[in-house]
C-alpha positions in Angstrom: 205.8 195.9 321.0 208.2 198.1 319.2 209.5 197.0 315.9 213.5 198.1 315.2 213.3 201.1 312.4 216.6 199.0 310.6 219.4 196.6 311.3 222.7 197.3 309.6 224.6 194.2 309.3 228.1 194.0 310.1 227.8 196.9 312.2 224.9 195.7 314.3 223.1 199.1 314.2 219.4 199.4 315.4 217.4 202.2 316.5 213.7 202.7 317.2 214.4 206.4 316.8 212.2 208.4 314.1 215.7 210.0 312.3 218.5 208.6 311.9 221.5 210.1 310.0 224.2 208.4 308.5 227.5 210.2 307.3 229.2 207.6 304.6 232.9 208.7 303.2 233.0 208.4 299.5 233.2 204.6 298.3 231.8 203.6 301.8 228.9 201.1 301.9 226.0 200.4 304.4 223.5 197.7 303.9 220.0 198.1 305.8 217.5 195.6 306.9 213.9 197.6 307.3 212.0 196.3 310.3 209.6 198.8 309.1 208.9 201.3 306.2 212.0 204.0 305.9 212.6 207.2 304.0 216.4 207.2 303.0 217.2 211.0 301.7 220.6 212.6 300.7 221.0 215.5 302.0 224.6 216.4 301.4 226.6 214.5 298.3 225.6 211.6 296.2 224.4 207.8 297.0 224.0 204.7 294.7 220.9 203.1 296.3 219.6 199.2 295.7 216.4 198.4 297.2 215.6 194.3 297.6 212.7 193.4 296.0 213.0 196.5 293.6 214.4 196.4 289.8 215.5 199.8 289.6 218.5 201.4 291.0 218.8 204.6 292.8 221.4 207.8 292.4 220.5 210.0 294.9 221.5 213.9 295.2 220.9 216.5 298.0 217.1 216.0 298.5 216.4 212.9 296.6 215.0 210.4 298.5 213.6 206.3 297.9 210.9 204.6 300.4 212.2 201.5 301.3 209.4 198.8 302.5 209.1 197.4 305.5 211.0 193.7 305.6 213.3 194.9 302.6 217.3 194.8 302.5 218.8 198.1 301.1 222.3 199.4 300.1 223.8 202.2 299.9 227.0 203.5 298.6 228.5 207.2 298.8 229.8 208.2 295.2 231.0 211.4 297.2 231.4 212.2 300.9 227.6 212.2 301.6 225.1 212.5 304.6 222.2 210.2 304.6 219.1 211.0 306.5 217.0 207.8 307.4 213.0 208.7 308.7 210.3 206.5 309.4 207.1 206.2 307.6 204.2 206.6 309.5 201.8 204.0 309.1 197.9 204.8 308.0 
């Protein structure tokens, strides 16, 4: 059975792909459910980044990137016009 890489709610996203990019106008939010383990990467602008489960806050810049765990909620929020890349995590 195949497990949903993420579930964006609101916007009812889901995707069993491998990538995924996200292009978030500055201000603009998204909020992630994992379905499984997830590499979230900037690859253009900046992103404030809050993982559930995880004290720490993230400020992502072009190539900065979090792993987000499987099950977890994340959001993201562009601090400038950014492109987010979104990869699975193989699992060992």
């Amino acid at each position: 059975m195949r497990q949903s890489l993420f579930s964006a709610q609101d916007t009812s996203l889901e995707t069993t792909a491998a990538h995924v990019t996200l292009w978030l106008e500055r201000g603009e939010c998204v909020s992630l459910k994992a379905g499984r383990p997830f590499q979230l990467e900037c690859s253009e602008g900046e992103a404030w980044v809050t993982v559930e489960g995880d004290a720490r806050d993230y400020r992502l810049t072009p190539r900065a990137g979090v792993s987000i765990p499987g099950g977890a909620r994340v959001v993201a929020q562009a601090l400038a016009d950014s492109r987010i890349a979104i990869q699975s995590q193989r699992q060992i």
